[in-house]
N, C-alpha and C positions, 0 to 999 in steps of 0.2 A: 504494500500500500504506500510506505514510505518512496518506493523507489517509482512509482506512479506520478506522484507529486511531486517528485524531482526532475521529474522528466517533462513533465506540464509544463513546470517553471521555468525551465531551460527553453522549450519551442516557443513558451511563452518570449522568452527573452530573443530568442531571433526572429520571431516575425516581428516585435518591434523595433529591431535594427534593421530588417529589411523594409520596412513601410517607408525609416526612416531615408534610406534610396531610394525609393520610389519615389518620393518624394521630391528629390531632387530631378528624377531623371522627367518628371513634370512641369518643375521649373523650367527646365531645359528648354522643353518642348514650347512652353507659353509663352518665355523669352524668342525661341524660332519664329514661332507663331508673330509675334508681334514683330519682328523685324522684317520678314516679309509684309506684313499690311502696310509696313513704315516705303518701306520700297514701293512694294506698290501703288502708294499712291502718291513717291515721287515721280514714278514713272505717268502715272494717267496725268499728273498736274505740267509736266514738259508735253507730253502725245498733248494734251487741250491746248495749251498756248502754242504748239506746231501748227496745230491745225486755227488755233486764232490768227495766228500771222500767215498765212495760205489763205485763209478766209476776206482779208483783207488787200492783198496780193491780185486775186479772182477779182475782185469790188472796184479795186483802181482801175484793171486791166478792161473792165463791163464799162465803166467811166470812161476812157479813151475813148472807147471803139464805139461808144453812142454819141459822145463828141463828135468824131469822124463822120459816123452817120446824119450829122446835122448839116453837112457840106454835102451838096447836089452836085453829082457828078458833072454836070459842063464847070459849076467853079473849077472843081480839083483838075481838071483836065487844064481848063485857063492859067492854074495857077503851077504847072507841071511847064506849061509849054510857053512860059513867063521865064521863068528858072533857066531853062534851055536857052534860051534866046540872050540869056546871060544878064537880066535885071538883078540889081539885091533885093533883098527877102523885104526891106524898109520900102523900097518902091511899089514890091508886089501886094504889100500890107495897105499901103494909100492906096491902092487901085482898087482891089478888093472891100476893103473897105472892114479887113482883119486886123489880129494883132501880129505883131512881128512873133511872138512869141506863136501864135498859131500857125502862123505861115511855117514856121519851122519845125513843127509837131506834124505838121502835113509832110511834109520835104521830107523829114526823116521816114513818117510809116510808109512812103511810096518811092524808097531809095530805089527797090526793083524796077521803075517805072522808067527812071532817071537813068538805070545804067543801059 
């Protein structure tokens, strides 16, 4: 009986050294656990501001090209074979009746035009 209750005591006494790992080896895991969510939502926080600055990128690039579309192709065409003829861009803007800053926005997206 004696030797029953010593034995008790004893398994007794290692399973609470082992809970006492166990315990640790959950830490472990909770600390894991938490350093990925920590990542990963450095990572989704960089992927949304990528995609906010490509968002924006699209936005300007939609701006331009509905600019351009605001110019009736005989202008562009007049203002191409202006260029050619060898006027500056300050002449072609008076005649037009543009900004110099336009007329060069033009010049540049239709360089294919020009060469």
């Amino acid at each position: 009986m004696e030797i029953i209750i010593i034995a008790l005591f004893v398994v007794s006494i290692l399973l609470i050294g082992i809970s006492f790992f166990q315990r640790d080896q959950v830490k472990d895991i909770e600390q894991e656990l938490d350093h990925l969510s920590v990542s990963s939502m450095q990572e989704i926080y960089k992927l949304k501001k990528k995609v906010r600055v490509l968002e924006e990128e699209i936005l300007q690039n939609d701006l331009e090209i509905s600019e351009d579309d605001s110019i009736d192709p005989q202008t562009l065409q007049r203002i191409v074979m202006k260029h050619n003829q060898g006027l500056s861009n300050e002449a072609i803007a008076r005649s037009e009746y543009l900004s110099e800053e336009e007329i060069e926005s033009i010049l540049k997206q239709n360089e294919r035009v020009l060469t």
